[in-house]
TIVO-110194 format. One record per atom (N, C-alpha, C, O): residue in three letters; x, y, z. Coordinates in pm, whole numbers, padded with zeros to 5 digits, always signed. Layout:
BEGIN
ALAXYZ;...
This chain:
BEGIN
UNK+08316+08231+11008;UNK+08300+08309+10887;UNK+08372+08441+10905;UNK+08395+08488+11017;UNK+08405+08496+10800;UNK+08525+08633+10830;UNK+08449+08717+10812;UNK+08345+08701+10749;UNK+08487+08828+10865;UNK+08385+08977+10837;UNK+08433+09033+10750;UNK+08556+09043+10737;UNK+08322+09099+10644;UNK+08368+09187+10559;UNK+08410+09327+10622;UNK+08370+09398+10714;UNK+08532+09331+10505;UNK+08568+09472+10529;UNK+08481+09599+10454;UNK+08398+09595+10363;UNK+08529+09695+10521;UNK+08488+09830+10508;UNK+08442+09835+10376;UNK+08329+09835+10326;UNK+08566+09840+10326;UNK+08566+09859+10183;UNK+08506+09766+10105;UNK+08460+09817+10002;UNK+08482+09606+10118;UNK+08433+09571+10054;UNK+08321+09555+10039;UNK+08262+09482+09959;UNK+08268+09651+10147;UNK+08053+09666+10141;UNK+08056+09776+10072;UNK+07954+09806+10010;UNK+08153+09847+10066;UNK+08150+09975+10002;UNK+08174+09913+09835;UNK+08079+09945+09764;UNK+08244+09861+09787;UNK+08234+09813+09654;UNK+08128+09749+09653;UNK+08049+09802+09575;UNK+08083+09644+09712;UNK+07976+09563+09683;UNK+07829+09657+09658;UNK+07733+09617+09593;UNK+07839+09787+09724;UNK+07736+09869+09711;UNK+07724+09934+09632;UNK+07636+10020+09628;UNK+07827+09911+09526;UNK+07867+10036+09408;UNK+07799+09940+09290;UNK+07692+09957+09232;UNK+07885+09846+09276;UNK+07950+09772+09179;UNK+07881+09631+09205;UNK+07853+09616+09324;UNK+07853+09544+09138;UNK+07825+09393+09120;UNK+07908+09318+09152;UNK+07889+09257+09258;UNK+08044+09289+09066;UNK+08145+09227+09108;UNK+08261+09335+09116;UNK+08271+09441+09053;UNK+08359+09272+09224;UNK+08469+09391+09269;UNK+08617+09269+09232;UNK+08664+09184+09308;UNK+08656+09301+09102;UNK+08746+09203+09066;UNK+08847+09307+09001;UNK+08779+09400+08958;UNK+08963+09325+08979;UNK+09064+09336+08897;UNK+09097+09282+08723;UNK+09194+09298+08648;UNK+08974+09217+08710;UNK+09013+09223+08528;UNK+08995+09298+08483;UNK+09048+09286+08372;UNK+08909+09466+08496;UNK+08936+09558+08399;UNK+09043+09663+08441;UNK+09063+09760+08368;UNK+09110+09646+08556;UNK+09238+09721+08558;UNK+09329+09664+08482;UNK+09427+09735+08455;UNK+09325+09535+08432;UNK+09425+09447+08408;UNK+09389+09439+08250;UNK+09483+09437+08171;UNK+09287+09436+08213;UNK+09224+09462+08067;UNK+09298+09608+08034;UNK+09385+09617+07948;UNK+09248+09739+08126;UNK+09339+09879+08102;UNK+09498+09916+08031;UNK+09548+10000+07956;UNK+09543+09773+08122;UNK+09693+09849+08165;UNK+09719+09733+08012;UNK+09821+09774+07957;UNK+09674+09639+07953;UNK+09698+09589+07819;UNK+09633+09664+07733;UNK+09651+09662+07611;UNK+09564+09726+07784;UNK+09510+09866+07620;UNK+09575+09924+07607;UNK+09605+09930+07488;UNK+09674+10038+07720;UNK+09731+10140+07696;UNK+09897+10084+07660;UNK+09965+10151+07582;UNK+09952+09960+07724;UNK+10076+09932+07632;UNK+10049+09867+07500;UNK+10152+09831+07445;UNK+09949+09845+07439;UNK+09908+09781+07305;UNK+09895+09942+07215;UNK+09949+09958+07106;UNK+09835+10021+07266;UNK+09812+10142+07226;UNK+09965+10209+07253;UNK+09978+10319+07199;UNK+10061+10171+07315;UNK+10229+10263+07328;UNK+10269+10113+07232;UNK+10291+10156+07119;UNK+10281+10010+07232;UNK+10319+09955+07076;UNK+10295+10014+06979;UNK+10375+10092+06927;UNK+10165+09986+06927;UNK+10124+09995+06838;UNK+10184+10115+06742;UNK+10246+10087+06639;UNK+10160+10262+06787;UNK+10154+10370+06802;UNK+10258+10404+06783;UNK+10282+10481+06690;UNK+10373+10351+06881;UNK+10479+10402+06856;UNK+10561+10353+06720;UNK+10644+10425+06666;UNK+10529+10228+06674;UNK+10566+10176+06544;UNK+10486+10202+06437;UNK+10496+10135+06334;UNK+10414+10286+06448;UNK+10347+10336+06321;UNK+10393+10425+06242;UNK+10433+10532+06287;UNK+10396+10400+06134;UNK+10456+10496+06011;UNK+10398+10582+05987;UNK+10457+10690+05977;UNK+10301+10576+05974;UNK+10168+10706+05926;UNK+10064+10681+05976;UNK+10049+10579+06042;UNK+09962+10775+05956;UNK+09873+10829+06022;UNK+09756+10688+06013;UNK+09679+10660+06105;UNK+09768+10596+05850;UNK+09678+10480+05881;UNK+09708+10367+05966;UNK+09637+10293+06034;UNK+09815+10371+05947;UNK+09895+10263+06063;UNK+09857+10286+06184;UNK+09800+10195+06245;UNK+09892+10471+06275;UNK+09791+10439+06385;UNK+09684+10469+06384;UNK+09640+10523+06485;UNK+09611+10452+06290;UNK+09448+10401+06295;UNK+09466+10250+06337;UNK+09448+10208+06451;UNK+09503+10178+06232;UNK+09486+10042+06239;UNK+09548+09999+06388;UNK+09494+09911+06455;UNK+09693+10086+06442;UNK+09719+10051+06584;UNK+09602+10081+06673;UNK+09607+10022+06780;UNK+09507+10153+06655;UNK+09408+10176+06775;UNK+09337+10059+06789;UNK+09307+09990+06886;UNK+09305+10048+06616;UNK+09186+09895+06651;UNK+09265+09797+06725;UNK+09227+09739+06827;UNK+09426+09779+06641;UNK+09451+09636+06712;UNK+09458+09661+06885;UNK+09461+09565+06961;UNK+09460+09780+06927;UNK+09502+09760+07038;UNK+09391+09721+07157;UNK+09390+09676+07272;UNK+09290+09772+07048;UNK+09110+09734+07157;UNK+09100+09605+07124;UNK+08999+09555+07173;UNK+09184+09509+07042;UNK+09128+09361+06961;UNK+09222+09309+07053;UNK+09167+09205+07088;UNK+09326+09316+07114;UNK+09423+09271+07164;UNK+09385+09142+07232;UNK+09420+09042+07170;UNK+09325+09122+07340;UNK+09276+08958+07364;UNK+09275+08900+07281;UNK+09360+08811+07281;UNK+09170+08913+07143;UNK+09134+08816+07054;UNK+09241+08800+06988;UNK+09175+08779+06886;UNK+09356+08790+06948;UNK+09467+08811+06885;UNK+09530+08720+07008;UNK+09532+08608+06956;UNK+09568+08710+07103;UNK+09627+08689+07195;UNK+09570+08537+07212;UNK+09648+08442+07214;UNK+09437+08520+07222;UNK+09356+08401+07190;UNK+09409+08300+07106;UNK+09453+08189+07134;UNK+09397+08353+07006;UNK+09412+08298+06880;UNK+09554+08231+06798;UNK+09593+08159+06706;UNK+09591+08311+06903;UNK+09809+08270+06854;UNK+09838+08188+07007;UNK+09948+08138+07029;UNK+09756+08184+07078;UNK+09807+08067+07202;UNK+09730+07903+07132;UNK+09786+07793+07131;UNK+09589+07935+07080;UNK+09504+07821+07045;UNK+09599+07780+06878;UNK+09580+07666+06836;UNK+09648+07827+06836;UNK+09754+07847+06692;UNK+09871+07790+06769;UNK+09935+07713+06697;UNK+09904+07797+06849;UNK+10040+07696+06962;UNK+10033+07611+07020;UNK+10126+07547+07068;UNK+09894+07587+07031;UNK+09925+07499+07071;UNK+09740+07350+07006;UNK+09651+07277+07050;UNK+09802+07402+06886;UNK+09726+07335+06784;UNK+09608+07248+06802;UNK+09579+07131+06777;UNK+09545+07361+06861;UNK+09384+07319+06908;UNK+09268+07325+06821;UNK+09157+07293+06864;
C-alpha cells in the first residue's frame, strides 16, 4: 500500500474530497465571462453574458446530447 503524502493529509484534513473539478469549473467561468463580455454590445448583453457564463455546463450539455441525438 503507498503512503500518503504530506500534502494529501493536509487536504484530506481541510476538505472532503481533494479533486480538480472546481479549478477546472473556474478557469470555464472566467473564459465564458472574457467571451461573453467581450462581445457584448451593451450593458444588457453583459448582464445576460454573466448568466450565460455561470449556465455554461448546462448549455454545453445540451448541444453535445443535441449531437448526438439522444
Amino acid at each position: 500500500m503507498a503512503k500518503k503524502t504530506k500534502a494529501a493529509k493536509e487536504c484530506k484534513k481541510y476538505f472532503t474530497r481533494c479533486d480538480s473539478s472546481g479549478a477546472v469549473y473556474g478557469l470555464g467561468l472566467v473564459g465564458a465571462l472574457i467571451y461573453y463580455l467581450s462581445n457584448a454590445a451593451g450593458f444588457v448583453d453583459g448582464i445576460i453574458g454573466i448568466l450565460k457564463a455561470l449556465l455554461w455546463p448546462g448549455f454545453m450539455v445540451y448541444e453535445l446530447l443535441k449531437f448526438l441525438n439522444m
